[in-house]
C-alpha positions in Angstrom: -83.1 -91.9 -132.4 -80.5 -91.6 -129.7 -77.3 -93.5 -131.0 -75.9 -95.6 -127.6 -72.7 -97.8 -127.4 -72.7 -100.4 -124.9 -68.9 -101.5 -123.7 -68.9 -104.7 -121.8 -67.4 -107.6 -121.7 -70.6 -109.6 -120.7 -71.9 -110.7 -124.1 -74.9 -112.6 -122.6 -75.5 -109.2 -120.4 -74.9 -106.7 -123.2 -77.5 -108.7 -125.4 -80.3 -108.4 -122.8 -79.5 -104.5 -122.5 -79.3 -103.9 -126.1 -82.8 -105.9 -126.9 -84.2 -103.3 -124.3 -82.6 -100.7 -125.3 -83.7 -100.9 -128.6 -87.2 -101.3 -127.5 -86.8 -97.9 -125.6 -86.3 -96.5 -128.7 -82.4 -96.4 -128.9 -80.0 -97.2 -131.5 -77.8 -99.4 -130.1 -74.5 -101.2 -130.6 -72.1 -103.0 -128.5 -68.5 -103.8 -128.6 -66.9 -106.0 -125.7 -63.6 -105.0 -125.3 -62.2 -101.7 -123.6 -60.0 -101.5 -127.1 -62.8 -101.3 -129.1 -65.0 -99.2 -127.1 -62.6 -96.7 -127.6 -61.7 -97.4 -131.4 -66.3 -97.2 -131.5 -66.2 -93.9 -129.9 -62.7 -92.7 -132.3 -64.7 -93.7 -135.6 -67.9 -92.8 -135.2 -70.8 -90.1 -133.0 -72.6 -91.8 -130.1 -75.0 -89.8 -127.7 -74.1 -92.0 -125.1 -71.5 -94.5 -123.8 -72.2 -97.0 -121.4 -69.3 -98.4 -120.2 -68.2 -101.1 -117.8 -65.6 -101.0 -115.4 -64.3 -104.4 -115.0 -63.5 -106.0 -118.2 -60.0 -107.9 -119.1 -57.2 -106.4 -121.0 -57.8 -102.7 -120.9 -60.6 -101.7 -118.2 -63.1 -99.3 -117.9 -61.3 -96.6 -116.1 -58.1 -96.7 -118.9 -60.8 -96.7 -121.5 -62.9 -93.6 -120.2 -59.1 -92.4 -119.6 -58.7 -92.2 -123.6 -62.0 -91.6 -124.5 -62.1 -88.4 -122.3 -58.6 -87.4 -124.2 -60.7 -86.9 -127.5 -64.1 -86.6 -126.6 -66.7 -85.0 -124.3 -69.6 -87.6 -125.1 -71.9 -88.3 -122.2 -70.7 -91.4 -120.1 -72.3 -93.6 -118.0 -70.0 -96.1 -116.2 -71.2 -99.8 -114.5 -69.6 -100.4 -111.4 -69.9 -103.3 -109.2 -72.4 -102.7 -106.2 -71.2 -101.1 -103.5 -67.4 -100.8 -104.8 -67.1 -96.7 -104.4 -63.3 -96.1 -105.6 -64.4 -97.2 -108.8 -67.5 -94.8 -109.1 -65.9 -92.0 -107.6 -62.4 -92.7 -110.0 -64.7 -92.9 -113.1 -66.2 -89.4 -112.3 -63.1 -88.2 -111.4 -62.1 -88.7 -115.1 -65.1 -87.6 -116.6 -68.0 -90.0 -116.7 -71.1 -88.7 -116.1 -73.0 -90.6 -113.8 -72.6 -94.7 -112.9 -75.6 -97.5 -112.5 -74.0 -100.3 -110.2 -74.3 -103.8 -111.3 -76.3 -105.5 -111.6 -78.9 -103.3 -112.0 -82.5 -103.5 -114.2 -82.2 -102.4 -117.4 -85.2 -99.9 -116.7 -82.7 -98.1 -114.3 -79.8 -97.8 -116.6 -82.5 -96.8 -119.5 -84.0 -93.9 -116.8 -80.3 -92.9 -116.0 -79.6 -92.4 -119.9 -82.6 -90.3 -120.7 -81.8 -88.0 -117.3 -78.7 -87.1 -118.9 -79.5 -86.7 -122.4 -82.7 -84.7 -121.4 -80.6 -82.2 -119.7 -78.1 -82.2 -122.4 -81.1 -82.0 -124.7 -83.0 -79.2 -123.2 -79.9 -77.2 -122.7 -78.9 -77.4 -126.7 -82.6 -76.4 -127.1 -82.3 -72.9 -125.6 -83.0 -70.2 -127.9 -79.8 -69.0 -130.2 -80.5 -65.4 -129.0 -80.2 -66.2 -125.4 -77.6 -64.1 -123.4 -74.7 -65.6 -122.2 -74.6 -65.8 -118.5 -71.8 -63.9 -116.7 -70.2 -64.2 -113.4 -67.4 -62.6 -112.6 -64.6 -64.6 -114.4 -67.1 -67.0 -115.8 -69.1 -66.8 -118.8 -71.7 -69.6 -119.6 -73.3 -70.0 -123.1 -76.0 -72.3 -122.6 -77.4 -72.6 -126.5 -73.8 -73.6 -127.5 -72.8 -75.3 -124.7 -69.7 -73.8 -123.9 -68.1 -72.0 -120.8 -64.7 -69.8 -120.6 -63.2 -68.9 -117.2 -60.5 -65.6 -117.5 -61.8 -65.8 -121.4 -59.9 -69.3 -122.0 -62.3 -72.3 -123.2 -62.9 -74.9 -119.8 -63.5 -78.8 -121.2 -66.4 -79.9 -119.0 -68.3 -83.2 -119.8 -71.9 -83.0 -120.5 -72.7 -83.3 -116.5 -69.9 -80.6 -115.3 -71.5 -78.3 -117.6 -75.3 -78.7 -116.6 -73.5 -78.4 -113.1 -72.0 -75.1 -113.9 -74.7 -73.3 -115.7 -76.8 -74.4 -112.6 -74.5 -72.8 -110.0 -74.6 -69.2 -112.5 -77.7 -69.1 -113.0 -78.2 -69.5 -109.1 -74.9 -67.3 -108.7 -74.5 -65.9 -105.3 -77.2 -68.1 -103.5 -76.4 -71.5 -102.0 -77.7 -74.2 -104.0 -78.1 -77.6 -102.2 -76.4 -80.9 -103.2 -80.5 -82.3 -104.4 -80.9 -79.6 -106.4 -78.0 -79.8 -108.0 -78.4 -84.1 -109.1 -81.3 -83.0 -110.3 -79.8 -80.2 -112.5 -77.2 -81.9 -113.0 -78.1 -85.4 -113.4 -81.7 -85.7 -113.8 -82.5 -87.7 -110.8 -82.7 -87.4 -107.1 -79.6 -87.8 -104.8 -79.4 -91.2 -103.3 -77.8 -91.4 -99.5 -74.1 -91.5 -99.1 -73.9 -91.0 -102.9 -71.0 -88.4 -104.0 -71.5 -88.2 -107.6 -71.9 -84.0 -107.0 -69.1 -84.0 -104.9 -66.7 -85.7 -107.2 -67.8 -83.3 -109.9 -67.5 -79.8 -108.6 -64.2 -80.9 -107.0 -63.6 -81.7 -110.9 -64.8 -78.0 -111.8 -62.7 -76.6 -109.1 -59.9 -78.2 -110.6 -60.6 -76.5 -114.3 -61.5 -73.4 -112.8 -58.7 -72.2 -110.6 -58.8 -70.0 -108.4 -59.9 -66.5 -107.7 -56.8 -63.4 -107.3 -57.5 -63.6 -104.0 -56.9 -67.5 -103.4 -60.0 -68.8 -102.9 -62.0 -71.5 -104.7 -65.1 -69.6 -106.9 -67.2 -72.3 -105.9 -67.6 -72.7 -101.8 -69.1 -75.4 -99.7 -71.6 -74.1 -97.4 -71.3 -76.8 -94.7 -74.3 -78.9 -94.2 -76.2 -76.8 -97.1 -74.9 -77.4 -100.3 -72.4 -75.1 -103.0 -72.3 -71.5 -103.7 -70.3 -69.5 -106.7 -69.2 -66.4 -105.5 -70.4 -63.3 -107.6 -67.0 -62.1 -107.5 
């Protein structure tokens, strides 16, 4: 059963969410202060964090801030409708995909199983498996772990189901749809830049390339390609 920690301030909110959880078949608890969230996620193992952005004291941005300095646990963040500095901020960080508020509950429960499918089916790939090499970059999908230039990259659970997507596609451009729904589990809505946000995160952790380009181009109008070499 897929342990799940809810981080709101919204008691009345969190109550409704964790009753449905819970019918979904999720173990679910719920702290409602940014503080605890993170003290939760210090003390214990979650499969997933749902955590909102707008709480007193310490938000959800400073808590996803120290949760990302200890821990690569999936993320999903709850943003107010239409406010996009907070969505693209929280993936900027780390989080690994955002439901805005309010939302239905069967939403944020099919954005939760997305991304723990993908983590899910990626864990399940046969120990023997061959790493997957490109150039500078070496993916190891059955242990989830990537190394650029041989040192280990921290990616969150969605940067590296965005990775292993663009090697195993190396060379060929691979559009932005194809990618959420590597990456993400889901279909890209309009105007959303949840990819964009995250393979300008990669790009970050990656480098660059001896000759000074980016290993991961934007093909204008078609989506990303990594270069072979």
């Amino acid at each position: 059963m897929p342990r799940v920690l809810l981080v709101d301030d919204d008691v009345e909110l969190c109550a409704m969410q964790k009753e449905y959880l819970s019918m979904e078949g999720f173990d679910v608890e719920a702290v409602h202060t940014g503080e605890d969230g993170v003290a939760a996620v210090l003390a214990s193992n979650y499969d997933m964090i749902v955590l909102d952005v707008m709480m007193p004291g310490m938000n959800g941005i400073d808590a996803l801030r120290q949760i990302r300095q200890h821990s690569r646990v999936p993320v999903v963040m709850l943003t107010a409708r239409g406010d996009d500095i907070d969505r693209i901020v929280g993936l900027e960080l780390g989080a690994d995909d955002y439901v805005p508020k309010p939302s239905s509950p069967r939403e944020l429960v099919a954005r939760i199983r997305a991304i723990l499918r993908r983590a899910g089916s990626a864990r399940n790939v046969a120990a023997a498996a061959q790493p997957l090499v490109c150039g500078q970059l070496t993916v190891r999908p059955e242990q989830r772990h990537a190394e650029w230039n041989g040192e280990p990259l921290e990616l969150t659970s969605t940067e590296f189901n965005l990775i292993e997507a663009l090697v195993r596609s190396a060379g060929r451009v691979v559009s932005k749809q194809e990618l959420s729904q590597s990456a993400l589990g889901r279909d890209l809505a309009r105007y959303d830049r949840s990819i964009d946000v995250h393979v300008s995160n990669l790009r970050h952790k990656l480098g660059l390339l001896p000759d000074g380009r980016s290993p991961i181009q934007t093909v204008r109008g078609a989506g990303f390609q990594l270069l072979v070499a």
